[in-house]
N, CA, C and O of each residue as an XYZ file, in Angstrom:
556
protein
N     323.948    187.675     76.480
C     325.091    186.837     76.248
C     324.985    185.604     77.132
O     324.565    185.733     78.281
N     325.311    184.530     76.703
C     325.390    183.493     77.304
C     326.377    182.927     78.391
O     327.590    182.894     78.183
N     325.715    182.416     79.739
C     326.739    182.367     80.519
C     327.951    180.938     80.381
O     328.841    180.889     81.230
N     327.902    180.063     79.501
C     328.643    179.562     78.633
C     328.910    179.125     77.310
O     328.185    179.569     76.419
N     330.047    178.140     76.952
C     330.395    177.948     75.839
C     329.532    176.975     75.215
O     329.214    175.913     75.749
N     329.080    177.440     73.830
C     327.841    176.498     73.014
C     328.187    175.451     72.173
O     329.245    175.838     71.678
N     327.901    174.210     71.650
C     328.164    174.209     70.479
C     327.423    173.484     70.179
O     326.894    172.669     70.936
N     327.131    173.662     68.545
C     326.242    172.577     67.742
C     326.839    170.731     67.434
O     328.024    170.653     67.111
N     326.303    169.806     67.502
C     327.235    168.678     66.951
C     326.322    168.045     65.900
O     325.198    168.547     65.901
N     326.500    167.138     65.063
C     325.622    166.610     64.056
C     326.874    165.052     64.308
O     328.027    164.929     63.894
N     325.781    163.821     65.364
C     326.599    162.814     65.663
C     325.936    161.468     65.690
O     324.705    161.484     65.651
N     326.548    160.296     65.751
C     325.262    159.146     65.727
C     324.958    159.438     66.871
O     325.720    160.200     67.465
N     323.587    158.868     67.660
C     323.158    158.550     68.736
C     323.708    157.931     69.813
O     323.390    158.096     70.991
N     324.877    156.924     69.194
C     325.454    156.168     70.141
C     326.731    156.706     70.636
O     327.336    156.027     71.465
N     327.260    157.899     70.226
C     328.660    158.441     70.076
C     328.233    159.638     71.055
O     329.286    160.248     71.244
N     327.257    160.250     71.740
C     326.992    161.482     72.311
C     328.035    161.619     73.398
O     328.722    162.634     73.510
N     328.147    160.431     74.300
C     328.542    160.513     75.006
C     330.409    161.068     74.945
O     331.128    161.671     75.742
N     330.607    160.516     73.651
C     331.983    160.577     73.417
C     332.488    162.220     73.739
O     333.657    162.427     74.066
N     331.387    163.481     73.599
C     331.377    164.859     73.461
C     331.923    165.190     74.769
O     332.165    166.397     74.754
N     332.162    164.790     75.650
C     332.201    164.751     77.355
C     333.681    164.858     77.589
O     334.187    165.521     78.496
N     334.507    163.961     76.456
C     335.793    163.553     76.869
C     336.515    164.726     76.730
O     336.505    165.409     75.706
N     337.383    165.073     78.126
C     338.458    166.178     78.093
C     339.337    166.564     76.973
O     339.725    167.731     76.915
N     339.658    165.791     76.166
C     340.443    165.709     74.894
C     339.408    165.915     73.600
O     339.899    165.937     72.471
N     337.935    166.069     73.787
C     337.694    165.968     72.835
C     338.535    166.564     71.338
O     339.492    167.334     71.415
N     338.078    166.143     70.250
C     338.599    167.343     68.894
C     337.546    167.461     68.244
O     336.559    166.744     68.078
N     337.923    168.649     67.819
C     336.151    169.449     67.172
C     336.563    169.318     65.672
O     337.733    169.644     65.474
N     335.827    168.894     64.512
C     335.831    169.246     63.848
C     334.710    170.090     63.017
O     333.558    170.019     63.445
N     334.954    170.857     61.902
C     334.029    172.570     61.523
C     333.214    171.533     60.572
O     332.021    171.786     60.738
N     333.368    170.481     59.655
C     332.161    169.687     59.357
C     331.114    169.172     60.578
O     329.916    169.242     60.304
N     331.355    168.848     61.421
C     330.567    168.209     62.212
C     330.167    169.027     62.950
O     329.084    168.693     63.430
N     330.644    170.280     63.398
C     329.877    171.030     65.197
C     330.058    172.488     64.320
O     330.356    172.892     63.197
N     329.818    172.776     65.126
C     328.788    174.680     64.765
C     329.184    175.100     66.255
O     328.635    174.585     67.229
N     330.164    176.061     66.358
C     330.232    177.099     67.710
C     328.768    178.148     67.002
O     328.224    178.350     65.916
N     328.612    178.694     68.834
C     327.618    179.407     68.349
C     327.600    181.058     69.096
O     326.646    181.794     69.350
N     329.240    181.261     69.328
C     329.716    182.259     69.380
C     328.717    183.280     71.041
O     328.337    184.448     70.954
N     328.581    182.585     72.039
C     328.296    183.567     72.676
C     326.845    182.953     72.401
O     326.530    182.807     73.581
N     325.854    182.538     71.761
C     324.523    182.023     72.067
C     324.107    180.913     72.742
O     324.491    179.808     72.357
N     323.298    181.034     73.801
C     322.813    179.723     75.312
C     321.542    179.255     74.369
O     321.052    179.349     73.244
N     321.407    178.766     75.485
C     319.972    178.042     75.181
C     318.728    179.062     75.315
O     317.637    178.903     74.768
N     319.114    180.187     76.183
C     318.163    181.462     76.138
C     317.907    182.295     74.680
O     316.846    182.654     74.168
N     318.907    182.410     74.353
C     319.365    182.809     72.599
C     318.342    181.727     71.756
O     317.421    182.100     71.028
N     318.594    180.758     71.935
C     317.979    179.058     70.990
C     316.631    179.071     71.167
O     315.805    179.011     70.256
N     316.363    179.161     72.524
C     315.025    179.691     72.390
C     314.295    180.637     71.395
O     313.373    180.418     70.609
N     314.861    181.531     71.625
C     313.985    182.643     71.375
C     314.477    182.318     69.607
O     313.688    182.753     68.768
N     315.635    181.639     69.133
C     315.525    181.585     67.727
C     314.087    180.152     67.597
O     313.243    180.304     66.714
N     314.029    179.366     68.183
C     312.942    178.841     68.205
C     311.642    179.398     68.348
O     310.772    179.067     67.542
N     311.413    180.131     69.186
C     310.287    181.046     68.642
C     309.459    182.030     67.691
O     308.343    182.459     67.396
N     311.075    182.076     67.383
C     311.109    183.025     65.935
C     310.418    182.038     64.836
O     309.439    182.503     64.252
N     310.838    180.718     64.501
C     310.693    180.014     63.361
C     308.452    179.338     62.910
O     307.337    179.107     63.378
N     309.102    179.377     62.003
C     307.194    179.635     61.492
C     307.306    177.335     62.087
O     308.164    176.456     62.165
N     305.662    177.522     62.339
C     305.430    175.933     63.223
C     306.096    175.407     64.142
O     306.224    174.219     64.438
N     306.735    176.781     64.817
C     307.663    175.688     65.744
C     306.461    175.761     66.871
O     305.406    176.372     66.702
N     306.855    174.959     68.153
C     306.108    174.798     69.116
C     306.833    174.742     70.196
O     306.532    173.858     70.998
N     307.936    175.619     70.514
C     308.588    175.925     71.635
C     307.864    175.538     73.302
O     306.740    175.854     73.690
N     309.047    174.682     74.150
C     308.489    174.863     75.243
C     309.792    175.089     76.121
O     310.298    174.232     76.846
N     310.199    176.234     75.957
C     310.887    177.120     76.361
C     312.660    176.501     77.061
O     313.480    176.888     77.892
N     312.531    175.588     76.287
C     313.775    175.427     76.645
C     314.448    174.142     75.726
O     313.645    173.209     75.713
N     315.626    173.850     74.998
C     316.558    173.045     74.140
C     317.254    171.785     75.128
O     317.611    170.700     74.668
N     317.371    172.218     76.706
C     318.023    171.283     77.432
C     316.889    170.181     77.688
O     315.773    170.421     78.149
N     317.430    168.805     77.266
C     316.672    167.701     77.216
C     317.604    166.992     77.343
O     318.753    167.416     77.219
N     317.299    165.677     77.636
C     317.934    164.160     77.644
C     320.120    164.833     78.326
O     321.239    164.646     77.850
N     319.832    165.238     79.002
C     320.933    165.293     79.656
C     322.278    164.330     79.995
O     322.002    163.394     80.746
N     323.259    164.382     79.697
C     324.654    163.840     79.797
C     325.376    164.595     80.363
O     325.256    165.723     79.885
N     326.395    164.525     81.511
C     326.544    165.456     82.278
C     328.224    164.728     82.536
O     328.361    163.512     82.402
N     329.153    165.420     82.825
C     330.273    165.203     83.445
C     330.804    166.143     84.359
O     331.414    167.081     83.845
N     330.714    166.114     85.633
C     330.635    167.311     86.486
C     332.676    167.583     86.682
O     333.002    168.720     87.023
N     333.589    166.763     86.503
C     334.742    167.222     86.759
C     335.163    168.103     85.497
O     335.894    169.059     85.758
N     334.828    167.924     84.264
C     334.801    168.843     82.873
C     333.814    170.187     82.856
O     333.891    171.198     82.158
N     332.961    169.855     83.775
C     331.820    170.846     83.437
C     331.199    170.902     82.303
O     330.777    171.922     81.759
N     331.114    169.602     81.850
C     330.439    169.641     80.178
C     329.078    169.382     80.285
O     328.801    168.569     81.167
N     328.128    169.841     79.636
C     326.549    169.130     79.721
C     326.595    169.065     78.279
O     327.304    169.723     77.518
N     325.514    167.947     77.944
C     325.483    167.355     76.502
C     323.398    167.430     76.619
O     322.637    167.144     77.544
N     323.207    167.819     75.552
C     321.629    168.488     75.725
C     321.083    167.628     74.257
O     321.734    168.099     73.324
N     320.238    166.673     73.810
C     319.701    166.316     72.683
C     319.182    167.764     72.679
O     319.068    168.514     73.648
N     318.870    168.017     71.293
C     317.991    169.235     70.755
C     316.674    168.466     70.279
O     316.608    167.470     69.559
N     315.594    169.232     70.903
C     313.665    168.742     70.639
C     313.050    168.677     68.922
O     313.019    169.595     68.103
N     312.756    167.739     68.821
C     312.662    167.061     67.634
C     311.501    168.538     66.785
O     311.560    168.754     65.575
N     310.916    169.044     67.385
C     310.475    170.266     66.793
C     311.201    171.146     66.711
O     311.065    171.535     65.551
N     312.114    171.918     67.324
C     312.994    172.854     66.821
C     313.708    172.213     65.761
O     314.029    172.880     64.778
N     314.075    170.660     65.862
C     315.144    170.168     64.634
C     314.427    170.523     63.107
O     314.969    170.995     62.108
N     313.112    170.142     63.302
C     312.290    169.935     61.986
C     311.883    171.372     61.955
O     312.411    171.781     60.921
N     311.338    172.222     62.422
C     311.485    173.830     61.926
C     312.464    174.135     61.645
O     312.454    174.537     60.482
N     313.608    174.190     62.185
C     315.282    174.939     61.424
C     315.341    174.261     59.926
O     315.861    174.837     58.971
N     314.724    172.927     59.851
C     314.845    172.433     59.205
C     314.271    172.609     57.730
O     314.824    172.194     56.711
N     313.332    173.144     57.781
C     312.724    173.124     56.875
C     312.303    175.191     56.613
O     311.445    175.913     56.106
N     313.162    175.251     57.114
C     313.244    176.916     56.827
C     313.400    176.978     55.907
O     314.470    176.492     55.541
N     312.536    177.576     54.866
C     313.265    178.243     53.406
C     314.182    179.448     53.103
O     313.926    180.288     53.965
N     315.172    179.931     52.236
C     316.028    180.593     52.091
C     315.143    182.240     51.909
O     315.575    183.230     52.499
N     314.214    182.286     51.249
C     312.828    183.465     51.853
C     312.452    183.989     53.102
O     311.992    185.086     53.421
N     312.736    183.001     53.732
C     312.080    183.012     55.346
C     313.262    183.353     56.755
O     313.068    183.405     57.970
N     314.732    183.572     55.759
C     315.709    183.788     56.835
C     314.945    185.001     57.412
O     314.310    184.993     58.466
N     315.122    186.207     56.435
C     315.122    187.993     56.940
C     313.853    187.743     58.036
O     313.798    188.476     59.023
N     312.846    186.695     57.835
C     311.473    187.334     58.494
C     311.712    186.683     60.044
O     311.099    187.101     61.026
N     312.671    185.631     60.091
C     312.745    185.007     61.294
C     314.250    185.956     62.022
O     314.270    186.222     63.224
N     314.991    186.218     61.417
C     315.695    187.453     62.094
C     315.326    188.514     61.984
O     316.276    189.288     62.100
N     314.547    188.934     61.838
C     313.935    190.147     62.332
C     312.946    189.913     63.429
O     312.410    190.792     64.104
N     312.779    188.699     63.520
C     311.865    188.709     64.782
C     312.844    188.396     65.871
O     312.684    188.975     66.945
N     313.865    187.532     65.729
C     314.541    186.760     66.885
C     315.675    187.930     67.623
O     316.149    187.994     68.757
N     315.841    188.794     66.384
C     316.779    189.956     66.688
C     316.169    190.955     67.961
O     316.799    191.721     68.691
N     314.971    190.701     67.940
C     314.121    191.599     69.350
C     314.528    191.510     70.764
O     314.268    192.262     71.703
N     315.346    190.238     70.704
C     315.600    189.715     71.672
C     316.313    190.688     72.398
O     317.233    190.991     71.639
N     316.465    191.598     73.808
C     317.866    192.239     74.013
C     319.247    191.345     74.127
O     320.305    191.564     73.538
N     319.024    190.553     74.810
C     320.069    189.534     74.398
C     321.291    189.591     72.807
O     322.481    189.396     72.559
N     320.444    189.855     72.329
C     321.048    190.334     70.588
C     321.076    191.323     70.493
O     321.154    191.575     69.291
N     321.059    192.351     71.169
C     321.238    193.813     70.604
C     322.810    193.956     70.101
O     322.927    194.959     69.397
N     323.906    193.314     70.250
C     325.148    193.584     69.715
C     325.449    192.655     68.652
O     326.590    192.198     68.599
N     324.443    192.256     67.658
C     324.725    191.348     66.826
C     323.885    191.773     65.521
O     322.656    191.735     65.450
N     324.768    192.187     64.493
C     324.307    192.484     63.003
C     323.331    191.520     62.161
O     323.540    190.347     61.849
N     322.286    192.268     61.893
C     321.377    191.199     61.262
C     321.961    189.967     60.045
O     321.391    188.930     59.705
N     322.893    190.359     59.712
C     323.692    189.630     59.063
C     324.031    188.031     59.560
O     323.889    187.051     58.828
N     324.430    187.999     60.730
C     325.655    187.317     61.720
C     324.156    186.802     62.384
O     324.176    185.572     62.426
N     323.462    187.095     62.670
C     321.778    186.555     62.472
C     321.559    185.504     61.682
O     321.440    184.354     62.104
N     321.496    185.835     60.519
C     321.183    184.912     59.261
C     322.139    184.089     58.989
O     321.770    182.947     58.714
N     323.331    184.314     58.975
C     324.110    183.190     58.746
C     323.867    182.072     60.155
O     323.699    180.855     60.089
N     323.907    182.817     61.227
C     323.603    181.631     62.197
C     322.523    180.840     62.215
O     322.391    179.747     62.767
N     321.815    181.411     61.624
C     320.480    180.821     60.843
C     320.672    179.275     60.199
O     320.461    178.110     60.535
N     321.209    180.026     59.056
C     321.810    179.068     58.088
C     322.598    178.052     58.391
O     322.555    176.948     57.847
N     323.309    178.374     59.227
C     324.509    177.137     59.805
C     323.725    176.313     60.686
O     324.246    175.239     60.986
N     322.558    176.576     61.183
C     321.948    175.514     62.197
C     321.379    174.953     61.262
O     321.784    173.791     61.247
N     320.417    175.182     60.194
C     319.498    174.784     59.661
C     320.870    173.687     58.325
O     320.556    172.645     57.751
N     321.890    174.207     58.240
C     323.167    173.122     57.389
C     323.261    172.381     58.199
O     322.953    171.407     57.512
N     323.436    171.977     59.146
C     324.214    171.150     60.056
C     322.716    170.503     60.592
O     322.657    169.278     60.486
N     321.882    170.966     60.977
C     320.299    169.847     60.544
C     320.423    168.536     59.884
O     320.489    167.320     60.063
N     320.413    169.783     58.747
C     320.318    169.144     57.107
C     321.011    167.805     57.235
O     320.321    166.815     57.476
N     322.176    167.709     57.108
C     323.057    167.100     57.174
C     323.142    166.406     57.850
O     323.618    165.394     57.337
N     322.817    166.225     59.500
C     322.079    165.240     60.183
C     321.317    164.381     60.167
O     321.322    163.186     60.462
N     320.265    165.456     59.588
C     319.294    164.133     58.831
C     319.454    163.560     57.664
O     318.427    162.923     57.431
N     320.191    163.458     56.831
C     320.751    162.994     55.821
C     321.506    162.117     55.726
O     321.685    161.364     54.769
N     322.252    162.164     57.196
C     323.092    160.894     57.509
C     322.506    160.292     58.565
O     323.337    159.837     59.350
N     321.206    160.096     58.923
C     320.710    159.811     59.821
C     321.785    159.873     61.603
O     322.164    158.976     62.355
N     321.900    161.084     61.633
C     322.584    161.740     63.019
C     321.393    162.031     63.603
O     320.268    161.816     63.153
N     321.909    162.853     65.293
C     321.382    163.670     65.641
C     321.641    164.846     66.029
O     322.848    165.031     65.877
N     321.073    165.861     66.508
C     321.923    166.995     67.025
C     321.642    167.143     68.419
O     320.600    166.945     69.043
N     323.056    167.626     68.878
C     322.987    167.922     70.436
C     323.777    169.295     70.576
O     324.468    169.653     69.622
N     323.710    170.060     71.692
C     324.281    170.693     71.853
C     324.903    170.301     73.067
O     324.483    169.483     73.886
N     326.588    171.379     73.116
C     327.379    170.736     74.243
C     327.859    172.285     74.639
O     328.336    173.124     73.875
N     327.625    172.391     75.869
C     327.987    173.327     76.979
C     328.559    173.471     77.506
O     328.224    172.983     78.585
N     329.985    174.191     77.582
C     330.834    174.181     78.576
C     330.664    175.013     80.163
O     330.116    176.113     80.100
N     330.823    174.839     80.659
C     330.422    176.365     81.764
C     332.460    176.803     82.091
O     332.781    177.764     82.790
């Protein structure tokens, strides 16, 4: 389990910073909670995925506000483009591998795959609107 709060965002480049503000508002088109999964979790779903090239960690290009406790993390342009290009065939084989994790032992292969799916939507959709994705951390 992760020792904080996750979330996915799909945002322009120039707006990251905006994720920081105490007031932020979330909306369920744009960000992906990820229920209890860190960057230890992200990993290891990065390892799971066929061509990825993991180097062991999602925290990059850092934004930081230390009185919120928020960190703002770009996500590595190879994990973006593997989630990305996951085919709907290829969920079961990448949760069944990522599920090894103990970290996941209290999580239904199900709730797996959809989290699957929701990273690899919210990708999508990123790149489609030419966004990017970051993740934002609460501690």
């Amino acid at each position: 389990m992760a020792a904080f709060f996750t979330e996915l965002f799909r945002i322009d480049p120039s707006d990251a910073e905006s994720l920081l503000d105490p007031e932020l508002e979330r909306d369920s088109e744009s960000s992906l909670w990820l229920r209890n999964l860190g960057d230890l979790e992200l990993v290891g779903l990065w390892e799971s995925l066929p061509n990825a090239q993991p180097d062991g960690t999602l925290m990059a290009d850092v934004l930081s506000d230390p009185e919120s406790e928020k960190l703002v993390f770009s996500l590595p342009d190879n994990f973006v483009s593997s989630i990305e290009s996951v085919s709907d065939d290829q969920v079961d084989m990448i949760v069944e591998k990522w599920s090894e994790m103990e970290e996941l032992s209290g999580w239904e292969l199900s709730e797996l795959a959809q989290v699957v799916r929701d990273v690899r939507s919210l990708v999508r959709e990123a790149r489609a609107n030419k966004q990017i994705v970051v993740q934002l951390a609460e501690m």
